[in-house]
DSSP file (Angstrom, degrees, kcal/mol; ACC not computed):
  #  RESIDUE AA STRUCTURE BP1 BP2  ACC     N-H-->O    O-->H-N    N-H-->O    O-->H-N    TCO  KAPPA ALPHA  PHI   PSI    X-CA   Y-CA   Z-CA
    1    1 A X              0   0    0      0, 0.0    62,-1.6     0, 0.0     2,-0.3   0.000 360.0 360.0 360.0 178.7  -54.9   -7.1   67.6
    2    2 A X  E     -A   62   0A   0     60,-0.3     2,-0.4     2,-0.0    60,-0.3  -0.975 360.0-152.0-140.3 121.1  -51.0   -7.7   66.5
    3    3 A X  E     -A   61   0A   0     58,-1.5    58,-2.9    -2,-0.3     2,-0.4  -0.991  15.2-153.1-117.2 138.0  -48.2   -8.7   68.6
    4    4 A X  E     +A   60   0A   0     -2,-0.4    27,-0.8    56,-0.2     2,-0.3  -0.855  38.2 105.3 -87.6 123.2  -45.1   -7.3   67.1
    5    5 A X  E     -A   59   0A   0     54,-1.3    54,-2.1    -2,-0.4    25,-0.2  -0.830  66.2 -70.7 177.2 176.0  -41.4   -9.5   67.9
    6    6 A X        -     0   0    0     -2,-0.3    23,-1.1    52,-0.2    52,-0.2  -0.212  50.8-105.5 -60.0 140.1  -38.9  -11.5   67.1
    7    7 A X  E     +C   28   0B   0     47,-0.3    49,-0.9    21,-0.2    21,-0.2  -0.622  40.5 166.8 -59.2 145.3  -39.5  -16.0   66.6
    8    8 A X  E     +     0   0B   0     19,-2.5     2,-0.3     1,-0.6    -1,-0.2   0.378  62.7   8.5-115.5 -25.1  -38.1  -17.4   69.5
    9    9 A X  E     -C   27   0B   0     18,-1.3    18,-1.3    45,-0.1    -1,-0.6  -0.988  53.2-165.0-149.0 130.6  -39.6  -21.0   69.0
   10   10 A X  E     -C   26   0B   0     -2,-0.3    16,-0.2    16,-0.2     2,-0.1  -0.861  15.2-156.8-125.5  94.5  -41.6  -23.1   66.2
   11   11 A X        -     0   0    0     14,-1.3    14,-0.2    -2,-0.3     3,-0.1  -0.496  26.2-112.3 -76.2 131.9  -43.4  -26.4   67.0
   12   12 A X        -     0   0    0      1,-0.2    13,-0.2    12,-0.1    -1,-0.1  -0.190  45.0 -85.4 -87.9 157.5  -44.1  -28.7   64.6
   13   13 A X        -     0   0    0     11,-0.1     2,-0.3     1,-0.1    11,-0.2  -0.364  45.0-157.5 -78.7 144.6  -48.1  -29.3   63.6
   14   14 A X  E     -D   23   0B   0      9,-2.3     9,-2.5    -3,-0.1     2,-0.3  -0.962   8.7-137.3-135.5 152.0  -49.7  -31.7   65.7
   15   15 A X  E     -D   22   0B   0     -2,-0.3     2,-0.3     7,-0.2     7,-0.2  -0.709  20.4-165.9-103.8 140.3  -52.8  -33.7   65.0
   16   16 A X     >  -     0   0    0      5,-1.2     4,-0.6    -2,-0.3     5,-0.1  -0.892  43.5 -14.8-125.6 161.9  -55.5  -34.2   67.7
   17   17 A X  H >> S-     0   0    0     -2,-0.3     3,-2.8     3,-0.2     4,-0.7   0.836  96.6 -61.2  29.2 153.6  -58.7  -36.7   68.1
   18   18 A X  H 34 S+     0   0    0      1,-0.2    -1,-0.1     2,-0.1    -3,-0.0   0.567 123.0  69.8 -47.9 -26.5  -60.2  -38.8   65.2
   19   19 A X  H 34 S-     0   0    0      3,-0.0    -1,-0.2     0, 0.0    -2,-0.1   0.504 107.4-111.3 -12.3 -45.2  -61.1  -35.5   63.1
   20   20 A X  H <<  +     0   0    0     -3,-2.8    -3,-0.2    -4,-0.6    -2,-0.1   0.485  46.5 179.9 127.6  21.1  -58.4  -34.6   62.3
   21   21 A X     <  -     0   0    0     -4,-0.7    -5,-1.2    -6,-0.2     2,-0.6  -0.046  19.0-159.9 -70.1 144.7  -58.0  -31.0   64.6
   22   22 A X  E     -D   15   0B   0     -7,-0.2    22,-1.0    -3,-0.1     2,-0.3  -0.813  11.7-176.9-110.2 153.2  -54.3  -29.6   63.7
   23   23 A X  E     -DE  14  43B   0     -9,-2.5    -9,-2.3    -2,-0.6     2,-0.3  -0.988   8.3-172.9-148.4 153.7  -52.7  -27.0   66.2
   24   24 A X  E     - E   0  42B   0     18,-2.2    18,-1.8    -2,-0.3     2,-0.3  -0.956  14.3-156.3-146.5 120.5  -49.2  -25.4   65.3
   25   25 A X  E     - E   0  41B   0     -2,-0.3   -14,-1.3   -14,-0.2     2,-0.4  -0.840  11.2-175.7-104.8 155.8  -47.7  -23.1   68.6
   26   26 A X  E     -CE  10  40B   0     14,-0.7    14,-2.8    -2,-0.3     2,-0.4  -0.939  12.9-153.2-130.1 120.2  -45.2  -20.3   67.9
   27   27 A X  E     -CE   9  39B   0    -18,-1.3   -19,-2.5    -2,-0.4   -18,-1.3  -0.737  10.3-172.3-109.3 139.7  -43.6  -18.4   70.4
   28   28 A X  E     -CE   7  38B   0     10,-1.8    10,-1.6    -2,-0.4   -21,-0.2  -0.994  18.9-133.8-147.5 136.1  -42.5  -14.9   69.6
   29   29 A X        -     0   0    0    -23,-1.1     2,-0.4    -2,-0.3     8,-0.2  -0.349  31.3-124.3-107.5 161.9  -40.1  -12.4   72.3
   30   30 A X        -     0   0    0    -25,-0.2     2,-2.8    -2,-0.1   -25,-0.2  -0.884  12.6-124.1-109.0 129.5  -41.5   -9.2   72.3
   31   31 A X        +     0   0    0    -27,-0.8     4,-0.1    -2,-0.4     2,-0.1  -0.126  69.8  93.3 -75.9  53.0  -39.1   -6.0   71.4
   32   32 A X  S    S-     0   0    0     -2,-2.8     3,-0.3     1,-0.1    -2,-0.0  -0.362  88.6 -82.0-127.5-166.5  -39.4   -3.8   74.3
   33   33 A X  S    S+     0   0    0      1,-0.3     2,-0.6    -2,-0.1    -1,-0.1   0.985 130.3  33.1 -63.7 -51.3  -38.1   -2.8   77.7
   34   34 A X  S    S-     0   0    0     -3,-0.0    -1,-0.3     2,-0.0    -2,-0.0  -0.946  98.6-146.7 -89.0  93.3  -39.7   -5.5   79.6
   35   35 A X        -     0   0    0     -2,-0.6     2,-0.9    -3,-0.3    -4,-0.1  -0.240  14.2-150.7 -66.2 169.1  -39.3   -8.4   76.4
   36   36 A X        -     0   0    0      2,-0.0     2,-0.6    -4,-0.0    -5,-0.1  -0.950  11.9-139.5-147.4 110.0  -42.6  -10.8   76.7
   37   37 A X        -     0   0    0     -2,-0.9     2,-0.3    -8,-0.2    -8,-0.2  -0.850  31.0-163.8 -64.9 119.3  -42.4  -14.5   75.5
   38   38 A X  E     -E   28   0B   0    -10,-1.6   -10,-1.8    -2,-0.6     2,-0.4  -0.834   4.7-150.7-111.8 138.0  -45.9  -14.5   74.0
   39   39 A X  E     +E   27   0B   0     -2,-0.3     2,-0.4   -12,-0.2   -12,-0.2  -0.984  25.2 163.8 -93.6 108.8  -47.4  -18.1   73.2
   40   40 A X  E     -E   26   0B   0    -14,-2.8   -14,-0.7    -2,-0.4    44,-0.2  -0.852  22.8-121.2-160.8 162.7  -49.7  -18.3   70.5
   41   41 A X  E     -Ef  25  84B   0     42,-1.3    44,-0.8    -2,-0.4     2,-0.4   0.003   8.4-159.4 -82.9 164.6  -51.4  -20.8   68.2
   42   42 A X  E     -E   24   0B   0    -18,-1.8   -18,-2.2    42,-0.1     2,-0.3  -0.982  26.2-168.0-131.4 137.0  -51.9  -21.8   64.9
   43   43 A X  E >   -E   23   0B   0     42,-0.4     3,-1.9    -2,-0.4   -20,-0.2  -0.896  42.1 -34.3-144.2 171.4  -55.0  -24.0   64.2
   44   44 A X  G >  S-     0   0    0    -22,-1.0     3,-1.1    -2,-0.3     4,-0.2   0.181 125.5  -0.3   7.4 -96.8  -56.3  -26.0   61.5
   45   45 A X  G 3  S+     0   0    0      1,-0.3    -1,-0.3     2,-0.1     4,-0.1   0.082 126.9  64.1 -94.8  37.8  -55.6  -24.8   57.9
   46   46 A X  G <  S+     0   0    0     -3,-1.9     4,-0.3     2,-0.1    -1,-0.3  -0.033  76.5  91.0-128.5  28.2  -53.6  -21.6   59.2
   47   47 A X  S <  S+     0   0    0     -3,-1.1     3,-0.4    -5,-0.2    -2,-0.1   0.736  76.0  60.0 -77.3 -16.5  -51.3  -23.9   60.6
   48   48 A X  S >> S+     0   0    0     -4,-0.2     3,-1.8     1,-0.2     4,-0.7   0.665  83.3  89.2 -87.4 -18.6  -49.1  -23.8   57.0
   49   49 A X  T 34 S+     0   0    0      1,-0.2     3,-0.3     2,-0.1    -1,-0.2   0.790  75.4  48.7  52.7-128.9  -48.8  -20.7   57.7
   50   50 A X  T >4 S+     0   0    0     -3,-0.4     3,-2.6    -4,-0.3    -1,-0.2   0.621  86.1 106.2 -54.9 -22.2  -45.4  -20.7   59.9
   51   51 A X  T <4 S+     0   0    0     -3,-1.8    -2,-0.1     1,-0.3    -1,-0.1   0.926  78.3  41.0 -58.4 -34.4  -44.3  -22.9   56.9
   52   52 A X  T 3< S+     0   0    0     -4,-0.7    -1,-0.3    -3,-0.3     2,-0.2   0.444 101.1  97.1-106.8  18.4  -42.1  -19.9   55.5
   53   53 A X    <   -     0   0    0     -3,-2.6     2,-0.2     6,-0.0   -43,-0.0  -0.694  52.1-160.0-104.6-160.0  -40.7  -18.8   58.8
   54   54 A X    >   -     0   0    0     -2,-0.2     3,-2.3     3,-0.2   -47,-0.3  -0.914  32.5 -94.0 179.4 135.2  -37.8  -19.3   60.5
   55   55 A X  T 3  S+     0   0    0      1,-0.3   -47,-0.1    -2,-0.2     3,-0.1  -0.362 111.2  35.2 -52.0 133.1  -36.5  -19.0   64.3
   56   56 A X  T 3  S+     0   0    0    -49,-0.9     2,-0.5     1,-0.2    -1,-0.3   0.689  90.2 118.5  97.0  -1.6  -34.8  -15.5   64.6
   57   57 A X    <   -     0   0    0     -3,-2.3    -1,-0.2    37,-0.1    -3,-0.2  -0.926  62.3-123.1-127.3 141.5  -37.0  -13.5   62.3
   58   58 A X        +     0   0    0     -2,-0.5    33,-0.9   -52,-0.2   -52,-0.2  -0.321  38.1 170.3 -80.3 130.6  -39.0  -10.7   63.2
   59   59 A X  E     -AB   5  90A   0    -54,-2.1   -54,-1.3    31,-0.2     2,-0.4  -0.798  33.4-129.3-127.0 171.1  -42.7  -10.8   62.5
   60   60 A X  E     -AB   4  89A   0     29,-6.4    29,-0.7    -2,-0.2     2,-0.4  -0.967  28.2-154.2-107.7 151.6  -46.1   -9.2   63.0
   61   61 A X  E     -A    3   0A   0    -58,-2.9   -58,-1.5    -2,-0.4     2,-0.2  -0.845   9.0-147.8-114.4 105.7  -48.5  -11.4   64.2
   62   62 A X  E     +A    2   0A   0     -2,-0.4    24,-2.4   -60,-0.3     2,-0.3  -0.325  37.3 166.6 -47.8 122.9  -52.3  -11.0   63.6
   63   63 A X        -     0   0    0    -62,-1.6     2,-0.4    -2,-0.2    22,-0.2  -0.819  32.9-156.1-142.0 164.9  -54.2  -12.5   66.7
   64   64 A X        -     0   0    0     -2,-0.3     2,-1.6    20,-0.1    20,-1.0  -0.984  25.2-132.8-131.1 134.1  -57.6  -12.9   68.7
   65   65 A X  E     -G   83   0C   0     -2,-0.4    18,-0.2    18,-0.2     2,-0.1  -0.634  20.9-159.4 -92.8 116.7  -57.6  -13.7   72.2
   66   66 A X  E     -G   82   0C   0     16,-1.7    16,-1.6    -2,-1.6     2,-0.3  -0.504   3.4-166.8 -74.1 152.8  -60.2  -16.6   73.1
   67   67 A X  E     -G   81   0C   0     14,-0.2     2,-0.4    -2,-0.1    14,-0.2  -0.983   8.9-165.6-143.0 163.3  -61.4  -16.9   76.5
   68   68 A X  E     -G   80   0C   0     12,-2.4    12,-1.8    -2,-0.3     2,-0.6  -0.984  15.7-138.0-153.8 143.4  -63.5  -20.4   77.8
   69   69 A X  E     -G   79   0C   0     -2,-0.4     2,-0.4    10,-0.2    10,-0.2  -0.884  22.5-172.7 -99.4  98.6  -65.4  -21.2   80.5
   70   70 A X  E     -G   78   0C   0      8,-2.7     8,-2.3    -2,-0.6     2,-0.6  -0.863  17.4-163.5-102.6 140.6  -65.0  -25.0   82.5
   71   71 A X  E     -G   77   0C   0     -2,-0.4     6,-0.3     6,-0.2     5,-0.2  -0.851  24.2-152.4-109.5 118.3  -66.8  -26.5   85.0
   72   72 A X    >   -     0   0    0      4,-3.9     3,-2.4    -2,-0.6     4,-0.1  -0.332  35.3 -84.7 -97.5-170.8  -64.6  -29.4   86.5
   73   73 A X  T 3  S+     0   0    0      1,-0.2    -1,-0.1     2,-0.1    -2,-0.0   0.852 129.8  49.0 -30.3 -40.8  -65.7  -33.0   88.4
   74   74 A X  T 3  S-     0   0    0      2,-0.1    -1,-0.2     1,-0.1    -2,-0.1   0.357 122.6-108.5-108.9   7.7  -66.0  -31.1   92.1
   75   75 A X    <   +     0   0    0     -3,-2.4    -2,-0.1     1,-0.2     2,-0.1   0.160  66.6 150.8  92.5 -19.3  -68.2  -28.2   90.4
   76   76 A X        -     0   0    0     -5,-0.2    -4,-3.9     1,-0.1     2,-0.4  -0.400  47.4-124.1 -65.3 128.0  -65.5  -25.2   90.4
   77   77 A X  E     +G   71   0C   0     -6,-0.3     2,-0.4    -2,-0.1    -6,-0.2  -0.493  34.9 179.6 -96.9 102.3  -65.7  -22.8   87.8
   78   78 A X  E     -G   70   0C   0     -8,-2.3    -8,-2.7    -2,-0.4     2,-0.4  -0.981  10.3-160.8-121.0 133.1  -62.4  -22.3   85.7
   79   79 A X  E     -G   69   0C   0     -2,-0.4     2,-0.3   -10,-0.2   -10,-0.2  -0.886   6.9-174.9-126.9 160.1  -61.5  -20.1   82.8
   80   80 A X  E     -G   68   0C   0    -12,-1.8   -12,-2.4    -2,-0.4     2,-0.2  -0.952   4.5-160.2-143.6 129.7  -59.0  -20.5   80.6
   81   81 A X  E     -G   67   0C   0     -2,-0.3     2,-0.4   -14,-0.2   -14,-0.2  -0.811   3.7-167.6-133.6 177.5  -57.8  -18.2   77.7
   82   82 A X  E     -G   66   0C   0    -16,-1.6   -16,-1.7    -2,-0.2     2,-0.9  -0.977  23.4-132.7-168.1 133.9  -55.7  -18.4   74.5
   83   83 A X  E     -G   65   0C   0     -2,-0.4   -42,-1.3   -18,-0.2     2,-0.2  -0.882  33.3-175.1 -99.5 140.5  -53.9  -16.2   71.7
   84   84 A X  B     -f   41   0B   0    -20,-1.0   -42,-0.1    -2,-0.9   -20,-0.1  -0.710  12.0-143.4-131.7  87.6  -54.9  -17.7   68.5
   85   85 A X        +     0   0    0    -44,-0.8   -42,-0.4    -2,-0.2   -22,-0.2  -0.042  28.8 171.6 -80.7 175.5  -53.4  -16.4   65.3
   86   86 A X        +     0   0    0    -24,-2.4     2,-0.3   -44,-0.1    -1,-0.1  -0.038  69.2  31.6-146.6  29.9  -55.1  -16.1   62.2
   87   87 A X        -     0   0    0    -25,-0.3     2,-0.2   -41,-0.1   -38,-0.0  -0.890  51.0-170.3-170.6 170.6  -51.9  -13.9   60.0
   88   88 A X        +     0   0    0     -2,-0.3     2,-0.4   -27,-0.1   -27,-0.2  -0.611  10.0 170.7-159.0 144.7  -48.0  -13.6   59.8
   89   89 A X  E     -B   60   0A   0    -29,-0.7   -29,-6.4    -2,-0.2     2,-0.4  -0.868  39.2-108.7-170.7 120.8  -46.0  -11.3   58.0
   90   90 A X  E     -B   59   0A   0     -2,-0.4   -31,-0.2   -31,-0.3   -32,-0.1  -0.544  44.1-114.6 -40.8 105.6  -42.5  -10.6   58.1
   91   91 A X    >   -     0   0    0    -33,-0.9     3,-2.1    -2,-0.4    -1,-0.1   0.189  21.9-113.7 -44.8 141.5  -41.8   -7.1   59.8
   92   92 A X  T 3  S+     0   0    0      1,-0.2    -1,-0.1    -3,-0.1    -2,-0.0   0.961 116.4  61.7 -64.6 -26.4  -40.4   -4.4   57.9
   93   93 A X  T 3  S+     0   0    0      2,-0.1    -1,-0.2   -36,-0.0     2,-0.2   0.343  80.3 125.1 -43.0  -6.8  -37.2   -4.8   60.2
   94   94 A X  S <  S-     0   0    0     -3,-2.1     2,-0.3     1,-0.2   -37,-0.1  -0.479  71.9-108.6-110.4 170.7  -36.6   -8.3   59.0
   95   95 A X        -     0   0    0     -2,-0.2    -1,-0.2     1,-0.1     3,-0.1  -0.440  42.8-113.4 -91.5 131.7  -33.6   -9.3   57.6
   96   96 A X        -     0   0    0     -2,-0.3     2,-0.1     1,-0.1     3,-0.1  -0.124  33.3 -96.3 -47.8 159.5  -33.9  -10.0   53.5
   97   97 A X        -     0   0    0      1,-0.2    -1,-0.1    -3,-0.1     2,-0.0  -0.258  64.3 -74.9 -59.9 167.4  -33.5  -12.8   52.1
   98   98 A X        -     0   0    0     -2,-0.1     2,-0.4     1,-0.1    -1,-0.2  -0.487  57.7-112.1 -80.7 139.2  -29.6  -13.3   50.7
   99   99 A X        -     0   0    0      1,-0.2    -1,-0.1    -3,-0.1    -3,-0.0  -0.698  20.4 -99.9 -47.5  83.1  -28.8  -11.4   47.8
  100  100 A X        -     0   0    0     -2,-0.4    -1,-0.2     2,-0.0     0, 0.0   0.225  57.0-108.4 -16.9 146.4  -28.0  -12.5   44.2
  101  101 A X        -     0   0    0     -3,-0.1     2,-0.3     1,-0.0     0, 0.0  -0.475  36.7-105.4 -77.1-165.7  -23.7  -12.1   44.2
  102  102 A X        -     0   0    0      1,-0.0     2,-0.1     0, 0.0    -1,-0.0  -0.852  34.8-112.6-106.9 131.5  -22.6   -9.2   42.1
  103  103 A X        -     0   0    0     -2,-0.3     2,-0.1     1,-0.2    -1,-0.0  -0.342  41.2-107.8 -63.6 125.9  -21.0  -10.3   38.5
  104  104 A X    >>  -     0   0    0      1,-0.1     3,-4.0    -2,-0.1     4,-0.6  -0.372  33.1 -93.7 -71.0 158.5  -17.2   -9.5   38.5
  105  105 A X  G >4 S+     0   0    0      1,-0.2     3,-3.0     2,-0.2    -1,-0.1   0.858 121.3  64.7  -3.0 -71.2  -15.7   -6.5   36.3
  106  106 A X  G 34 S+     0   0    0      1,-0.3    -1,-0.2     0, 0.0    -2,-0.0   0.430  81.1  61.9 -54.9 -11.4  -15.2   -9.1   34.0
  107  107 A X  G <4 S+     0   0    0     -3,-4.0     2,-0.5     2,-0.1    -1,-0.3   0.475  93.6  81.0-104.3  -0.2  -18.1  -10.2   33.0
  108  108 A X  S << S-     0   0    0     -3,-3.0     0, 0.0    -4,-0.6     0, 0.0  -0.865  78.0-102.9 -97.1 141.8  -19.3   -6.8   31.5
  109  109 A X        -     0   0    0     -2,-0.5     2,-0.2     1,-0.1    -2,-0.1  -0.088  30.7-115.7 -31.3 142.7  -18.5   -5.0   28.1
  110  110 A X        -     0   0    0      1,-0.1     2,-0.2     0, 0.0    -1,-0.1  -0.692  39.9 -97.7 -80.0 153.3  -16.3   -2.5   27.7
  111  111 A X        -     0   0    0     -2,-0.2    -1,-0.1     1,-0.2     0, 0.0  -0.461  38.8-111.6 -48.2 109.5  -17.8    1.1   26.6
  112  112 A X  S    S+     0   0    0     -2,-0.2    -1,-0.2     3,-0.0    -3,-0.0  -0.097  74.0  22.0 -33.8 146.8  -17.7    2.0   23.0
  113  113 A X  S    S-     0   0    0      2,-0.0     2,-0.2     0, 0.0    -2,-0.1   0.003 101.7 -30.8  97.2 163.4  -15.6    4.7   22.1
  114  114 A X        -     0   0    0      1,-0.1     3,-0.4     3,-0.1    -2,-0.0  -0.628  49.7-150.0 -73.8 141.0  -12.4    6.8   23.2
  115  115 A X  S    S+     0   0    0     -2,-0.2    -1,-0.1     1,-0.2    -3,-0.0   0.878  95.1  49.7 -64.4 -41.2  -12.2    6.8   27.4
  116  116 A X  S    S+     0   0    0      2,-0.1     2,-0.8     1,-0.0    -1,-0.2   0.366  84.6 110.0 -88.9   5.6  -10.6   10.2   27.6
  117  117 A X        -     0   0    0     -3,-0.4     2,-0.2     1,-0.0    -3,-0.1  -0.704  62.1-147.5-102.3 110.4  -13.0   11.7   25.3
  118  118 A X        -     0   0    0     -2,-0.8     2,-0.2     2,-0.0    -2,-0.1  -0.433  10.4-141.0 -83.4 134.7  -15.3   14.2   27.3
  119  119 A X        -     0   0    0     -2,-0.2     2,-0.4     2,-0.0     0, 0.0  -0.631   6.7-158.4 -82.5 147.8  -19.0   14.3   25.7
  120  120 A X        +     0   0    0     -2,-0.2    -2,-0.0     2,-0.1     0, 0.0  -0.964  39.1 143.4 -93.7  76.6  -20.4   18.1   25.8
  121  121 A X        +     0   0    0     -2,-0.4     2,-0.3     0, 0.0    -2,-0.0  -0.248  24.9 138.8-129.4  54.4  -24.2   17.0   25.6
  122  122 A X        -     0   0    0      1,-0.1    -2,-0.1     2,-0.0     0, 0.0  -0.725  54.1-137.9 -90.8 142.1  -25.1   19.9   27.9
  123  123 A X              0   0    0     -2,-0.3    -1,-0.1     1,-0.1    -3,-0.0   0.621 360.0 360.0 -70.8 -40.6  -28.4   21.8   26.7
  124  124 A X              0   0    0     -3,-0.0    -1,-0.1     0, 0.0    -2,-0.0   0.562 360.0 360.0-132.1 360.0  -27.1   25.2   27.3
């Protein structure tokens, strides 16, 4: 599955338990009628990732949804689910990076030759 939208939000990697477990969340607005704040997570080594986006550009995101089962202290049955991505790619929509400037006038040669002198190197 994919969800297509804009970054709204980027959380910095966080470390859990003596292991070492890494988790990274991203939040991404959805482009639609109804827009949709989507949550979804970045775990261990696809947490670098996010490293080369940036709030405010539109991405697609590959994802899986997990779903988990808990049973808590008083015996009651809870489930719990999760978007977990595993991909990122910049949208064709998204805005380039900035542009080399353009070299004034001045920094080209001038043309060989007379200016006003019209070339004939038509075939027929």
């Amino acid at each position: 599955m994919e969800v297509n939208g804009k970054i709204k939000w980027i959380d910095e990697t966080k470390t859990y338990g003596s292991n070492g477990f890494r988790k990274r969340e991203v939040v991404v607005t959805t482009e639609e009628q109804y827009p949709q704040h989507i949550l979804i997570e970045f775990i261990q080594d696809k947490c670098d990732l996010l490293n080369t986006h940036q709030v405010g550009q539109s991405v697609k995101i590959g994802i899986n949804i997990k779903g988990r089962e808990w049973v808590n202290p008083q015996g009651e049955t809870k489930y719990f689910n999760s978007v977990q991505g595993w991909r990122i790619d910049a949208s064709e929509g998204a805005v380039p990076t900035e542009m080399p400037p353009i070299p004034p006038a001045t920094a080209f040669e001038p043309a060989e030759g007379d200016p006003n002198q019209v070339e004939d190197d038509l075939p027929f």
